[in-house]
N, C-alpha and C positions, 0 to 999 in steps of 0.2 A: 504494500500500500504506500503510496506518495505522499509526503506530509507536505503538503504548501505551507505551511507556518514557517519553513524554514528557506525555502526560496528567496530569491533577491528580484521582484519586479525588474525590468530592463530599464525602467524610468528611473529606476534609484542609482544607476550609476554612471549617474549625470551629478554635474555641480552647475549650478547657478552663480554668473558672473555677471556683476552689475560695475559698469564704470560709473566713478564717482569723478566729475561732478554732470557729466555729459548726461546721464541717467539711462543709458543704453542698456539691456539685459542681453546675454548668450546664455547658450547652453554648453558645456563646454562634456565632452565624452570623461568619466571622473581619471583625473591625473592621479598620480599616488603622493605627489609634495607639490609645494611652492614652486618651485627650479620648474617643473615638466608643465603645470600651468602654464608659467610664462614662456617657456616653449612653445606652446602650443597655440598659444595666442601670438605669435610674433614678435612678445614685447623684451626690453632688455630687462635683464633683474635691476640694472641700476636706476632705472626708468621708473618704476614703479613702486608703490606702498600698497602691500597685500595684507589686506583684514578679513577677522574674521572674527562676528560677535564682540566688536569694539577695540580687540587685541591686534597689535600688527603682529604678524608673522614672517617668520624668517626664512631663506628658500628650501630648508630644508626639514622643514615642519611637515607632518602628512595634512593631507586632505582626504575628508570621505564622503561617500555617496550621499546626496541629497542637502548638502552642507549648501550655501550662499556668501558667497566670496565677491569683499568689492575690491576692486582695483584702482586707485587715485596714481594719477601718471604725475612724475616730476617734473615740473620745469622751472629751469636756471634762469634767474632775471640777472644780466649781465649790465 
């Protein structure tokens, strides 16, 4: 017998990525840290400030399924 209680929907292993301050949402297929996110999005790690639940994190922090990660990009006013 199959227990579904213990499956992982295909929907949950996605992360939601909201750029801040642009308000833009992706879906991003779930990365396993910081580092492969911003991979995966093009972005440089020095470019960016990744949170999460008000904490910034660092590239090498994990991320998991169903989590909402916002992204605020840097820029250098020279």
């Amino acid at each position: 017998m199959h227990d579904e209680t213990h499956s992982t929907p295909r929907a949950e292993q996605t992360v939601t990525v909201r750029f801040i301050p642009q308000g833009s949402v992706s879906t991003v297929k779930r990365p396993k840290n910081v580092r492969q996110l911003l991979q995966r999005l093009g972005i440089m790690e020095e470019t960016a400030l990744v949170i999460r639940d008000g904490q910034l994190l660092t590239e090498d922090l994990p991320i998991y399924p169903g989590q909402t990660i916002d992204i605020q990009r840097v820029v250098s006013a020279g």
